[in-house]
C-alpha positions as CSV (number, residue, x, y, z in Angstrom):
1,X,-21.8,-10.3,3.6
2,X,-22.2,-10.2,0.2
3,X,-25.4,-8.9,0.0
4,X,-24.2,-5.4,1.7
5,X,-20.9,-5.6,0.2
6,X,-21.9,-3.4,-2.5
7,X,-23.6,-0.6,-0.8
8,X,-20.6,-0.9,1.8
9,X,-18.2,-0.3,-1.1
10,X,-20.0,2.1,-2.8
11,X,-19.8,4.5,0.6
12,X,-16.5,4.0,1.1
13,X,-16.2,4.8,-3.0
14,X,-17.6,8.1,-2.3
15,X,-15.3,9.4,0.8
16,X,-13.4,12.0,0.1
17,X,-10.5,10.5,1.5
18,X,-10.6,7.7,-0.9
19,X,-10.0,10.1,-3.9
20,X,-7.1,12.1,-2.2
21,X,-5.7,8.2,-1.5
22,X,-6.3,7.4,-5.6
23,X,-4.8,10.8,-6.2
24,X,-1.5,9.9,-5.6
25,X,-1.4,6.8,-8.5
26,X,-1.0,9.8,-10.8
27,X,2.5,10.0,-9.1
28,X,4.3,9.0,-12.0
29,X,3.2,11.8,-14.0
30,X,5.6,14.2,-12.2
31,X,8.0,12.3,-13.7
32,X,6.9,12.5,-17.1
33,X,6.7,16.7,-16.7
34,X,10.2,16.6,-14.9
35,X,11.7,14.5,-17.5
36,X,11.8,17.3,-20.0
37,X,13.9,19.4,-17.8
38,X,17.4,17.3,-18.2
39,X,19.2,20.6,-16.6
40,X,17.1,20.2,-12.8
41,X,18.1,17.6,-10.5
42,X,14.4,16.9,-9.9
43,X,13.1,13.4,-10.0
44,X,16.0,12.3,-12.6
45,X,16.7,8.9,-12.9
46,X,20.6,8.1,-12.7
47,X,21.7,4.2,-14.2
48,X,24.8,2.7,-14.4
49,X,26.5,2.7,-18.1
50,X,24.7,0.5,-20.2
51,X,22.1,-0.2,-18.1
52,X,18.5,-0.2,-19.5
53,X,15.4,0.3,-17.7
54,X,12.4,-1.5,-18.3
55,X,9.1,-1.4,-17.4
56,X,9.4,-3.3,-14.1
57,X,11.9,-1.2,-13.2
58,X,10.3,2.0,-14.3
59,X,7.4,0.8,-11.7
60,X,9.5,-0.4,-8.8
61,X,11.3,3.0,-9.0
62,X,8.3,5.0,-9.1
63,X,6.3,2.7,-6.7
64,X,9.3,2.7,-3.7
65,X,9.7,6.9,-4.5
66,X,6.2,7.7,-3.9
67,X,6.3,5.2,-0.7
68,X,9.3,6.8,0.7
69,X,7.2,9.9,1.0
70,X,4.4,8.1,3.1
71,X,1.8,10.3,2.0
72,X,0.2,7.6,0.6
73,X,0.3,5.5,3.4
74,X,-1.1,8.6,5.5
75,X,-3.8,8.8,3.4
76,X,-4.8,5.5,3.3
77,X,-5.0,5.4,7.4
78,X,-7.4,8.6,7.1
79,X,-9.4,6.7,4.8
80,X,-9.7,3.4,7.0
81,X,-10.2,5.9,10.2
82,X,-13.2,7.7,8.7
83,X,-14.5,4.0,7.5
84,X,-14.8,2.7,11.2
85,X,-14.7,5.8,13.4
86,X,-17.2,8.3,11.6
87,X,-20.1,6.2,12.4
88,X,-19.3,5.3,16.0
89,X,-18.2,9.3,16.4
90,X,-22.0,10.3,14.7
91,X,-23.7,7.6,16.2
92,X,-25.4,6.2,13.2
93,X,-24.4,2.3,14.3
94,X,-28.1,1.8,14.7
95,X,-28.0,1.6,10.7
96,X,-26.4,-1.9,11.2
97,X,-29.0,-2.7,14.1
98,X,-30.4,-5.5,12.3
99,X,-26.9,-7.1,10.3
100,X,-24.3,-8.8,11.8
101,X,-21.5,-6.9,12.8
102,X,-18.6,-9.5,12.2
103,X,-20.3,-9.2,8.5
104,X,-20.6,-5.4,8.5
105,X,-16.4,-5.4,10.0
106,X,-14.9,-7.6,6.9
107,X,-17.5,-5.9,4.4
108,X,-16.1,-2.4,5.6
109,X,-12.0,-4.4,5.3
110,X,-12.4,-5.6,2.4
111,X,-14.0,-3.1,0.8
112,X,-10.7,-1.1,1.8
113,X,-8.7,-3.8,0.3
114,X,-10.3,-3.6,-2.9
115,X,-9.8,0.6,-3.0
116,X,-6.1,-0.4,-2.5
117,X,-5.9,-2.7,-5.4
118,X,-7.9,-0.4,-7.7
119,X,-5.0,2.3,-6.6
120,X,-2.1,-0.4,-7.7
121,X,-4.0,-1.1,-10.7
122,X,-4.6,3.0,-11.6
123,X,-1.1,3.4,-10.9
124,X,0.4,0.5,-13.2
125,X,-1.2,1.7,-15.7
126,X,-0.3,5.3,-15.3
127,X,3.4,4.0,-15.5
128,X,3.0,2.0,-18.1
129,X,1.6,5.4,-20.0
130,X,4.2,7.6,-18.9
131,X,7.1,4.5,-19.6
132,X,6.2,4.2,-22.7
133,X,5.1,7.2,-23.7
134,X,8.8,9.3,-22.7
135,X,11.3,6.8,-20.4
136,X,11.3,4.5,-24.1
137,X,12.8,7.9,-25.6
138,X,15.2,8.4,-23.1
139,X,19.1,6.6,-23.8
140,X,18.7,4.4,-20.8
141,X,14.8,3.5,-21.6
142,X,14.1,-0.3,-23.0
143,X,10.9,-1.1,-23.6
144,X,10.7,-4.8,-22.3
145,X,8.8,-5.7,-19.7
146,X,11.2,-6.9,-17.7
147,X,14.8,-6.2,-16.4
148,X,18.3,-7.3,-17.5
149,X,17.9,-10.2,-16.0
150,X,15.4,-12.7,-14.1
151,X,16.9,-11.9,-10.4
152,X,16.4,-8.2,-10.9
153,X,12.7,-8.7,-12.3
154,X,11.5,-11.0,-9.0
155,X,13.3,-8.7,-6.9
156,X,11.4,-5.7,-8.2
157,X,8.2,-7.5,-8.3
158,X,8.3,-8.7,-4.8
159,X,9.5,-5.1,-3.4
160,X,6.1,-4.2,-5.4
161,X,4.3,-6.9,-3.7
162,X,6.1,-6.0,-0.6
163,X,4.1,-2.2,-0.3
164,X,1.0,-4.1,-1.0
165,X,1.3,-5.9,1.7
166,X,2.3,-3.2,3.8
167,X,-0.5,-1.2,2.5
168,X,-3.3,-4.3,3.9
169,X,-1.2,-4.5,7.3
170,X,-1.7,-0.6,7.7
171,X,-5.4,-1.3,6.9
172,X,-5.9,-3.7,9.5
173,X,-3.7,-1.7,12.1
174,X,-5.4,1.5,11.8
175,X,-9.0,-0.4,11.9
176,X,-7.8,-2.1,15.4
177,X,-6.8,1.2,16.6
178,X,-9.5,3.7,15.4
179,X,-12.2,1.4,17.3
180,X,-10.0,1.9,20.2
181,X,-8.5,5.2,20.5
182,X,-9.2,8.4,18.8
183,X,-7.9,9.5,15.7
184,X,-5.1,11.6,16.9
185,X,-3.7,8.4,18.8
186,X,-4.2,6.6,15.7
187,X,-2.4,8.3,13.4
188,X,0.1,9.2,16.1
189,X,0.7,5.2,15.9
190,X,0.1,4.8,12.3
191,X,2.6,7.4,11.7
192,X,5.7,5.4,14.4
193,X,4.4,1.9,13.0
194,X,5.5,3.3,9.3
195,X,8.2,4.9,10.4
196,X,9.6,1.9,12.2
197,X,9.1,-0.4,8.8
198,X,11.2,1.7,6.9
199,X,14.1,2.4,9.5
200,X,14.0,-1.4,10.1
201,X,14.2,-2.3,6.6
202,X,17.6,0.1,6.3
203,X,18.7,-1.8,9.3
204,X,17.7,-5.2,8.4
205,X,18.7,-8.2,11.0
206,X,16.2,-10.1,12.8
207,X,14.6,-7.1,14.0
208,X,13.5,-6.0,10.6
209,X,11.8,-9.5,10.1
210,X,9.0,-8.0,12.6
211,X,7.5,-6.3,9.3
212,X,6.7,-6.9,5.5
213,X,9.8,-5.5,4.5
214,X,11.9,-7.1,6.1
215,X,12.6,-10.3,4.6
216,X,13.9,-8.8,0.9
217,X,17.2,-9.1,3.2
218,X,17.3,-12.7,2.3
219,X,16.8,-12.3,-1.3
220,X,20.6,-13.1,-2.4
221,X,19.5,-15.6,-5.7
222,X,16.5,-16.2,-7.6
223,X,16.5,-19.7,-5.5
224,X,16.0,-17.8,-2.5
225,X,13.2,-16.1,-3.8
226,X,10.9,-18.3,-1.7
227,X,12.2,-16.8,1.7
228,X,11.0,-13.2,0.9
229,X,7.6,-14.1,-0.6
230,X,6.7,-16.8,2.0
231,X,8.2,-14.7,5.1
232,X,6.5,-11.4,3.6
233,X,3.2,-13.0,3.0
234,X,2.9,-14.8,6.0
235,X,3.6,-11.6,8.9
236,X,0.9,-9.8,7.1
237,X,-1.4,-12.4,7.2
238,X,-1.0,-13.1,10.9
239,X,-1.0,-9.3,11.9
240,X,-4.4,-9.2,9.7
241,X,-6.0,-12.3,11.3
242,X,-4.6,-10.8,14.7
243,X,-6.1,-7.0,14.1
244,X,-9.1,-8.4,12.7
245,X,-10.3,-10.9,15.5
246,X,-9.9,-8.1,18.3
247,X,-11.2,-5.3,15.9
248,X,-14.2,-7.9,15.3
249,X,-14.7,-8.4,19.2
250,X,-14.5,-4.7,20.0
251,X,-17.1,-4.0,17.0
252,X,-19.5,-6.3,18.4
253,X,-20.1,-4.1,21.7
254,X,-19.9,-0.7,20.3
255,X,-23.1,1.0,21.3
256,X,-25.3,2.1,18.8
């Protein structure tokens, strides 16, 4: 595996889709241009009195906003789509004639993987620009790292990790399904599956314990902190390993 892992990578690299997915890191800076209108409404950031906002903050703020929209999300399933679906749809499989195909599946996953931490990465650093650069200047702006306190820094940072996660278990979904079903089912899917995390995070109950999200319910102390992490990493991992293996077995017989 990894002696194709680079060639892999670098085609996925050069899909269009993967720039309009990396496009949206630069998120934040709509907030940096709407931040010197104070009159508009627009993205305007609203604290309690005396409350400072620090980096962490900052980044959990723009991170959730921009997820909220799900255009990011969206882009990243049209991504993994035309990853496993253009070939089958062109009929260029016979390019792997000669590899194994369980190698060529996880080459092609991870390889998605790392395009989603190279878009967390582009985007903390385009935060930490635009935090430091205009949120320090602003009355409720602090420039620590952290929050007020040690319970409101985990929190933020798992909610963070929390869309990571979400972001591999849409991978691994939309791979299953676009070696399945065509891409209008796909997205059609995609789309409820997304829509379901978020309504079922609002909801929260044992229901909304079905997805990532859903275990920042039980995040009531920094003692508890344990709960969310290990009950967030653990249903993504098993919906990976789950998607994976039957993604894997219907990869194997696709015709050439």
């Amino acid at each position: 595996m990894n002696g194709i892992f680079s060639a892999v990578f670098e085609s996925v690299w050069k899909r269009k889709e993967t720039k309009v997915f990396l496009v949206f890191a630069f998120y934040p800076l709509i907030y940096f241009v709407a931040s010197f209108f104070g009159s508009s409404n627009f993205m305007q950031i609203n604290v309690g009195s005396g409350a400072q906002v620090g980096y962490i903050d900052f980044a959990d703020m723009m991170l959730n906003s921009v997820d909220a929209m799900m255009l990011p999300t969206l882009a990243l399933y049209f991504l993994t789509i035309s990853v496993f679906k253009r070939e089958t749809d062109d009929h260029t499989m016979f390019l792997y004639k000669d590899i194994n195909r369980r190698s060529i599946f996880l080459t092609k996953f991870f390889s998605l993987a790392l395009i989603l931490v190279l878009y967390f990465v582009l985007f903390f650093n385009v935060t930490l620009f635009v935090h430091y650069t205009r949120v320090v200047q602003m009355d409720f702006g602090s420039s620590r790292l952290g929050s007020d306190d040690l319970y409101s820094t985990i929190y933020a940072g798992i909610s963070m990790l929390v869309i990571f996660l979400k972001g591999i278990f849409s991978i691994a979904a939309a791979a299953y399904l676009s070696l399945r079903f065509g891409t209008g089912a796909t997205m059609g899917v995609s789309i409820a599956l997304s829509i379901a995390m978020t309504i079922t995070s609002i909801i929260g109950g044992p229901v909304a314990m079905i997805f990532p999200n859903g275990y920042n319910q039980f995040f009531k102390t920094v003692s508890d902190v344990w709960i969310p992490l290990v009950g967030s990493v653990a249903i993504t991992s098993l919906y990976t390993v789950f998607c994976n293996y039957f993604s894997i077995r219907t990869f194997k017989n696709l015709e050439f």
